[in-house]
VEXMITOR-246501 format. One record per atom (N, C-alpha, C): atom name; x, y, z. Coordinates in Angstrom, 2 decimals, always signed. Layout:
N
(CA; (X; Y; Z))
...
! end
This chain:
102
(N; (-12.00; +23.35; -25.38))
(CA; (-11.67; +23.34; -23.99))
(C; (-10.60; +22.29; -23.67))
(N; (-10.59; +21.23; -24.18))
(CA; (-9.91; +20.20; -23.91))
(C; (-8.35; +20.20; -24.69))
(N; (-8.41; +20.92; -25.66))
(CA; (-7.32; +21.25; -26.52))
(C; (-6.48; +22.24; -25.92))
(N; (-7.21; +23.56; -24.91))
(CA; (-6.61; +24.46; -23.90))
(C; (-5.61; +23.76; -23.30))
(N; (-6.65; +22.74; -22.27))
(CA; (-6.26; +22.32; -21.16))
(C; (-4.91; +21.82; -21.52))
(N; (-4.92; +20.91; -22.60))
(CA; (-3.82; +20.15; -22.94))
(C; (-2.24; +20.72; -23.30))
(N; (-2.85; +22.18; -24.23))
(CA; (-1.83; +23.11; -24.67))
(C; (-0.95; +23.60; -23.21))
(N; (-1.90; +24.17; -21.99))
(CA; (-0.96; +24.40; -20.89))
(C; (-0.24; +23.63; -19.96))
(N; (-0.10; +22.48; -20.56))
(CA; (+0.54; +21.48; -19.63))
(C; (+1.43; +20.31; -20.70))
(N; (+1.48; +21.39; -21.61))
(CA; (+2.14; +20.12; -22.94))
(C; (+3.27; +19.08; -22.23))
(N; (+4.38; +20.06; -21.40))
(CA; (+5.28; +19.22; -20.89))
(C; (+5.06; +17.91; -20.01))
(N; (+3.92; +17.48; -19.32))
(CA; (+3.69; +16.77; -18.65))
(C; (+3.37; +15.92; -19.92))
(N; (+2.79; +15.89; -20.93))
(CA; (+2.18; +15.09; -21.62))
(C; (+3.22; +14.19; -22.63))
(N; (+4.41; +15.06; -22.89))
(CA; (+5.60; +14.50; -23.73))
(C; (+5.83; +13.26; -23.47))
(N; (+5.87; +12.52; -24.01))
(CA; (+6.69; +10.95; -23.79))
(C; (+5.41; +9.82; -23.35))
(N; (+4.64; +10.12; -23.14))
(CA; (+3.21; +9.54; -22.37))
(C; (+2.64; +8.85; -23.27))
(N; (+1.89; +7.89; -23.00))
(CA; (+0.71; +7.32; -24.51))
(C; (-0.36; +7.50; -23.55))
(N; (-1.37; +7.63; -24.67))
(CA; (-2.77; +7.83; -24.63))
(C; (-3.79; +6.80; -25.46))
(N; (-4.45; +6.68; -24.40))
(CA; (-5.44; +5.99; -25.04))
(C; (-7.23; +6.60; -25.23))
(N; (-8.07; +6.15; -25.81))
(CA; (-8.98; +7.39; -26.18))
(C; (-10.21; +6.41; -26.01))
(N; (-11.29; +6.91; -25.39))
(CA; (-12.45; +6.32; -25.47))
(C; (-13.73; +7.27; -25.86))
(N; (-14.62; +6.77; -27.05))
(CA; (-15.34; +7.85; -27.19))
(C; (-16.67; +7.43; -27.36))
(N; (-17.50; +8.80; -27.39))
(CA; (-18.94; +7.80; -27.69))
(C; (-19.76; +8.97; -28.70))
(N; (-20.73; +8.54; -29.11))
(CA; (-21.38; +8.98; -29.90))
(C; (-22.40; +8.44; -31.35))
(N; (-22.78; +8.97; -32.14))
(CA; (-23.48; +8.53; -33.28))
(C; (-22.13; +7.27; -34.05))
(N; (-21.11; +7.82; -34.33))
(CA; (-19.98; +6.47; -34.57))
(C; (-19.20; +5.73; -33.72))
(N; (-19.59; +5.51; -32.62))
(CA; (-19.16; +6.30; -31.29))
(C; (-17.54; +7.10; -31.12))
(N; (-17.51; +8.48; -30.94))
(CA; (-16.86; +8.97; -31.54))
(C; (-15.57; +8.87; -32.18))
(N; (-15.76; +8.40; -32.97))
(CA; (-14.52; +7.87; -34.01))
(C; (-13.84; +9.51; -34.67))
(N; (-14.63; +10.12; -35.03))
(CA; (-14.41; +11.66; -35.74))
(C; (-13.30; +12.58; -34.35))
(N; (-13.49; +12.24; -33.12))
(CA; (-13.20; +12.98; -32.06))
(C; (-11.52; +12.36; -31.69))
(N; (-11.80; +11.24; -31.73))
(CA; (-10.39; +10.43; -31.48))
(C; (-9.91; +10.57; -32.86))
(N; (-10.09; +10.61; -34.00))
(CA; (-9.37; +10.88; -34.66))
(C; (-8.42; +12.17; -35.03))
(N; (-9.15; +13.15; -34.55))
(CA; (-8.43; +14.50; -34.32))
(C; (-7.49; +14.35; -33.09))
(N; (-7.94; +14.20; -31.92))
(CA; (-7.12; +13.95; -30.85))
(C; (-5.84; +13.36; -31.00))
(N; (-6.44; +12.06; -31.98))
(CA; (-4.55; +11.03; -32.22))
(C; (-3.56; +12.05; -32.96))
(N; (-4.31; +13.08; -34.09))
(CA; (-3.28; +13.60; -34.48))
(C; (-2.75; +14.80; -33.76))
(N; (-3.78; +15.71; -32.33))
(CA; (-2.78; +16.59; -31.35))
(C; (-2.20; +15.72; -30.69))
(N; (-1.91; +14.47; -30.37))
(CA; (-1.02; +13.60; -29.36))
(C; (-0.31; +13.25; -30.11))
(N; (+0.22; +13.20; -31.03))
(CA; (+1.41; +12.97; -31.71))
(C; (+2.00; +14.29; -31.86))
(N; (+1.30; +15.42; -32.16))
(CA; (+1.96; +17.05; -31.76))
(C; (+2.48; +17.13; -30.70))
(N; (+1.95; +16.37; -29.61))
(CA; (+2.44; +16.31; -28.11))
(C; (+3.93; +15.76; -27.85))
(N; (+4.19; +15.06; -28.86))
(CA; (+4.78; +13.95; -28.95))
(C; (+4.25; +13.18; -27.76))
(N; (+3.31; +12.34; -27.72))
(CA; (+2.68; +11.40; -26.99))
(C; (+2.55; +10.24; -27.99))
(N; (+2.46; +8.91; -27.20))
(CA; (+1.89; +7.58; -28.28))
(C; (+0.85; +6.94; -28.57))
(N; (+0.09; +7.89; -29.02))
(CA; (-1.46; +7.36; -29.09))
(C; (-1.70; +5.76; -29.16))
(N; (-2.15; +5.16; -28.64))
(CA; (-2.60; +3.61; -28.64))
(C; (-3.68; +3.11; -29.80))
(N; (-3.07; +2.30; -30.74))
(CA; (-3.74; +2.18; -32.00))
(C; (-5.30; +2.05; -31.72))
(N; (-5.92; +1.28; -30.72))
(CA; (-6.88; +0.56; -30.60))
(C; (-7.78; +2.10; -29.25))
(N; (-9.12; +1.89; -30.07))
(CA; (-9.81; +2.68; -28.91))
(C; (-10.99; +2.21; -28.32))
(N; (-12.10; +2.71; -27.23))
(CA; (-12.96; +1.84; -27.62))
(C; (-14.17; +3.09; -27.31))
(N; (-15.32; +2.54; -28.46))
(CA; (-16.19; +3.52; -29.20))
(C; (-17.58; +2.95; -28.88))
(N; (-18.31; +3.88; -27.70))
(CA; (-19.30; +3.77; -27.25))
(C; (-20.68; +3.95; -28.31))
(N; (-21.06; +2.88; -28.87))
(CA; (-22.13; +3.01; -29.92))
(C; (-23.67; +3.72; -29.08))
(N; (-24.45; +4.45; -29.76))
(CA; (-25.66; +5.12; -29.37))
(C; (-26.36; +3.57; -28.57))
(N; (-26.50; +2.47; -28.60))
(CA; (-27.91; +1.75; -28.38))
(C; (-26.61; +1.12; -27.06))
(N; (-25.66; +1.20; -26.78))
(CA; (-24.99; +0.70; -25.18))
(C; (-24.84; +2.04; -24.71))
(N; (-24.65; +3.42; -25.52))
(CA; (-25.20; +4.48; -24.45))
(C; (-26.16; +4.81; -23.74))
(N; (-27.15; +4.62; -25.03))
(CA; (-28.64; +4.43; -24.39))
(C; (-29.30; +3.80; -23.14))
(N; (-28.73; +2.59; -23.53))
(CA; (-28.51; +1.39; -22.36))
(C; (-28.51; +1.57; -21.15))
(N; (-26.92; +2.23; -21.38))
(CA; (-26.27; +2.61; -19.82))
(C; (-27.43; +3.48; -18.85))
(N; (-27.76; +4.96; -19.89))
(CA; (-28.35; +6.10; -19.49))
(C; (-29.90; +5.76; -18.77))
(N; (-30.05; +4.50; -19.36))
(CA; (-32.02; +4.13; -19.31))
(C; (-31.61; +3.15; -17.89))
(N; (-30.89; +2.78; -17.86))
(CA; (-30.56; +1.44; -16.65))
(C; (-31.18; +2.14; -15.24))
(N; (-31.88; +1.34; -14.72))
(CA; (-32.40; +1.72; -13.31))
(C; (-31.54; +2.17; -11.88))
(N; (-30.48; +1.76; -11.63))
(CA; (-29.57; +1.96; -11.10))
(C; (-28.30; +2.31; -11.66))
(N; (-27.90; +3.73; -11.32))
(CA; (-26.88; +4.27; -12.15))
(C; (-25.69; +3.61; -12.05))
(N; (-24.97; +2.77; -10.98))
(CA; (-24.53; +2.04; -10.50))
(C; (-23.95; +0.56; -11.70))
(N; (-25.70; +0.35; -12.05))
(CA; (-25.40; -0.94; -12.87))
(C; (-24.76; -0.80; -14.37))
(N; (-23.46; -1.91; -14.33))
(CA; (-22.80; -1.16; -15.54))
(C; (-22.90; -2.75; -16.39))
(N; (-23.98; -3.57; -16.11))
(CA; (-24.86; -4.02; -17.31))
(C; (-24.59; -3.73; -18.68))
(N; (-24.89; -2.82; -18.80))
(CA; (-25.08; -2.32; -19.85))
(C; (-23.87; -1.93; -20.75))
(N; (-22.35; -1.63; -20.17))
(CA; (-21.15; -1.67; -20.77))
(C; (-20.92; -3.05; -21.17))
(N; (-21.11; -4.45; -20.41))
(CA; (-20.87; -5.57; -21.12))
(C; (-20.30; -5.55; -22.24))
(N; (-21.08; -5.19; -22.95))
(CA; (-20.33; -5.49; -24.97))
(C; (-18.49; -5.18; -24.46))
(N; (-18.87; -3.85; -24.14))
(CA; (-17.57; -3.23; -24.28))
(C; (-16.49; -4.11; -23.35))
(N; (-16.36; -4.68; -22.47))
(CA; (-15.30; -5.20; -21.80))
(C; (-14.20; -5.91; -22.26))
(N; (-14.53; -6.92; -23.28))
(CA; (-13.35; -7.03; -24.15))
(C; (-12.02; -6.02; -24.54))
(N; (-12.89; -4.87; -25.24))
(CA; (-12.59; -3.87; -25.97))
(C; (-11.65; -3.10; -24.52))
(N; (-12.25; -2.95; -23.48))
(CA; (-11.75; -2.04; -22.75))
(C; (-10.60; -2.60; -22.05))
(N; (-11.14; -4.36; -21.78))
(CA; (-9.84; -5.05; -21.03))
(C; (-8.82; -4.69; -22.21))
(N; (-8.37; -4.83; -23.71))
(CA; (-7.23; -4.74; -24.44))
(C; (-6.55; -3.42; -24.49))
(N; (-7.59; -2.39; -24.45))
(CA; (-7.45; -1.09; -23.96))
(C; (-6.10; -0.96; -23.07))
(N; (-7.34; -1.56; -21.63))
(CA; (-6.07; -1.02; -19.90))
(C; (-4.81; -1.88; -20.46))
(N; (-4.86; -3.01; -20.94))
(CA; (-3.49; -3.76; -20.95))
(C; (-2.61; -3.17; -21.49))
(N; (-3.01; -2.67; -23.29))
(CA; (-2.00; -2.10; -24.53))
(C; (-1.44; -0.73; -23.46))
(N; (-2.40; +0.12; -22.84))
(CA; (-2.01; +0.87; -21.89))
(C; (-0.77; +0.88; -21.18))
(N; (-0.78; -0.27; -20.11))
(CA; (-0.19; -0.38; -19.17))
(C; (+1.05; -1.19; -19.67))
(N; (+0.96; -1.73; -20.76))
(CA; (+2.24; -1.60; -21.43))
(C; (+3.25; -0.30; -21.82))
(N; (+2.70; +0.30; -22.56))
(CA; (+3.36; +1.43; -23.47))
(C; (+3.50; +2.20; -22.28))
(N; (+2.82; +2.20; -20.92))
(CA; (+3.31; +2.79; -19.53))
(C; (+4.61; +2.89; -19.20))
(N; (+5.03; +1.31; -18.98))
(CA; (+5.76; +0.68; -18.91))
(C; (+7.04; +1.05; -19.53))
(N; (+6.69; +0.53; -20.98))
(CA; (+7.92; +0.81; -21.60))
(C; (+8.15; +2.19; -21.79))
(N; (+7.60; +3.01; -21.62))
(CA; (+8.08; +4.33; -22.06))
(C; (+8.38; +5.44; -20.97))
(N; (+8.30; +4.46; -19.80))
(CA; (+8.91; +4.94; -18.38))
(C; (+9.80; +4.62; -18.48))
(N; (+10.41; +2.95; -18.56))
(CA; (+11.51; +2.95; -19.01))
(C; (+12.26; +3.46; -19.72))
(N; (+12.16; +3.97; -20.83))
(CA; (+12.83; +4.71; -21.47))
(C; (+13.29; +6.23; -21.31))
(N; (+11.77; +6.50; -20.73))
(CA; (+12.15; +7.91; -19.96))
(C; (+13.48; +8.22; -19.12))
(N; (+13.50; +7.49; -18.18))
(CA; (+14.12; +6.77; -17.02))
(C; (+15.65; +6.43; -17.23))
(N; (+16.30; +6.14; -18.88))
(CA; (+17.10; +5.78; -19.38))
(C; (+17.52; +7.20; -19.76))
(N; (+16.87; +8.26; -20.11))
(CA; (+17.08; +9.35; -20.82))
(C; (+16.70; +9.57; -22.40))
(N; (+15.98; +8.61; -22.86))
(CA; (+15.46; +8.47; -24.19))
(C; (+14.59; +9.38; -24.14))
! end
């Protein structure tokens, strides 16, 4: 489904980086790894770094009394602050470049 979606709108996606967050039993490491290699088909710039929701902070999240409370992501904030930044870089520069005609 997600591979559809992506195929009918390839042009929007050209020149763009992506960054990938996944979760699961590795938290999905197997899923972003396929993905990095259709975003480079995209020609998109996949962002080296991802961040990978392990089963026992999913758990966490899902068991938490108030759905609200995001407690339970803690671990991850590091991971996610380097995430938005590496992001909002490669934004950046590759608007610029867009922008230049590169």
């Amino acid at each position: 489904m997600l591979k559809n979606a992506l195929d009918s709108t390839f042009v929007e996606w050209r020149r763009k980086p992506v960054a990938f967050v996944g979760w699961g039993n590795t938290g999905g490491a197997r899923a972003i790894e396929q993905l990095r290699m259709v975003a480079v088909e995209f020609e998109m710039a996949p962002l080296r770094h991802a961040v990978h929701v392990l089963p026992e902070v999913f758990i966490a999240f899902r068991q938490a009394a108030d759905p609200a409370d995001l407690s339970p992501l803690a671990p991850l904030e590091s991971r996610l602050d380097m995430l938005a930044d590496d992001l909002a870089w490669w934004m950046r520069a590759l608007a610029s470049a867009r922008a230049a005609g590169g």
